[in-house]
N, C-alpha and C positions, 0 to 999 in steps of 0.2 A: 409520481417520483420513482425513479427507479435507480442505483447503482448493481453493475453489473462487472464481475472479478472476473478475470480471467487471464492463462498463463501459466497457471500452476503446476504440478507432475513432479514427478521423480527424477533426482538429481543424483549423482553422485560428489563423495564433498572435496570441495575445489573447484566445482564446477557453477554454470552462471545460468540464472533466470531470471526472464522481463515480466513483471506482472503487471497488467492494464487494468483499467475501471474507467465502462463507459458510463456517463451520465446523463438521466435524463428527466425532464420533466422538471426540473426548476432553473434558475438562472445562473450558471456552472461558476462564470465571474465572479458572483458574489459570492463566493463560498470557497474557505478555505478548505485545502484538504488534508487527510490522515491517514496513515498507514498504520494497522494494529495487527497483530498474531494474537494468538491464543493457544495453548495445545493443553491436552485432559488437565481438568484438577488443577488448573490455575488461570488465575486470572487475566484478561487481555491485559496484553502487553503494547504501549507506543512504540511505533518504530518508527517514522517520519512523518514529517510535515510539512506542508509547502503556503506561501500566501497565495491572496487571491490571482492578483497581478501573474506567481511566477518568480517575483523578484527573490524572495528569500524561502530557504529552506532549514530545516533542520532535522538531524537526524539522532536515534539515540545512542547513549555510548556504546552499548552490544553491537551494533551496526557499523559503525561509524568506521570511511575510509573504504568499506564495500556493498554498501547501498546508497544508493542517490533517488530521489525523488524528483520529476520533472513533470510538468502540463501542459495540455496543447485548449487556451480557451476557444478556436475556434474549431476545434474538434470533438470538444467535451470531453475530455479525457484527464484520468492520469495515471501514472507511469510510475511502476517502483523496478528499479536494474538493482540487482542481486548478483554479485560477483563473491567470490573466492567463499562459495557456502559451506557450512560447515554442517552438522548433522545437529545441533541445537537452533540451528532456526529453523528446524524442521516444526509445522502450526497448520492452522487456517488463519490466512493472511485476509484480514478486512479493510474494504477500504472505507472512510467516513466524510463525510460533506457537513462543515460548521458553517455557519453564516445567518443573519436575519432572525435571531432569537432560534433557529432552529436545528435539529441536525439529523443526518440521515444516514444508513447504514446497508452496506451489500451484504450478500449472503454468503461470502468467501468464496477464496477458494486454497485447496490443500496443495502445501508444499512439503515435499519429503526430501530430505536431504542422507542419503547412504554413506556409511563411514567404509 
């Protein structure tokens, strides 16, 4: 099983980035997925969510109206657009795989957002 993040780099704030997460090695459909940050000294943070299908998504309030979460299941992928960033989502952005009593975990990647 592997997730794999990528996209991440230095922004300055107002400005937009796409972060992906290839999947592999389990059965991508079945598994919901999850966007979380983190940065020093405090705990991961939720930031999206999408169902298996696609169909529904959600996002958390801090985000909301400029992160969107999207999937491509025959690509294994997913997708977090980061528009109008500000310097507090500045983290290591994780992506996470729920599904089948199990869950799985990328090894990030660093978003810096410059004021």
């Amino acid at each position: 099983v592997q997730l794999v993040e990528y996209g991440g780099g230095l922004v300055q704030a107002g400005g937009s980035l796409r972060l992906s997460c290839a999947a592999s090695g389990f059965t991508f459909s079945s598994y919901a997925m999850n966007w979380f940050r983190q940065t020093p000294g405090k705990a991961r943070e939720f930031v999206a969510a999408i169902t298996r299908g696609g169909a529904d998504s959600i996002t958390a309030d801090s985000v909301k109206g400029r992160f969107a979460i999207s999937r491509d299941n025959t690509n294994n992928t997913v997708d977090l657009q980061m528009n109008s960033l500000k310097p507090e989502d500045t983290g290591v952005y994780y992506c996470q795989a729920v599904g089948e009593g199990r869950n799985y975990w990328g090894q990030g990647t660093q978003v810096t957002v410059s004021s």
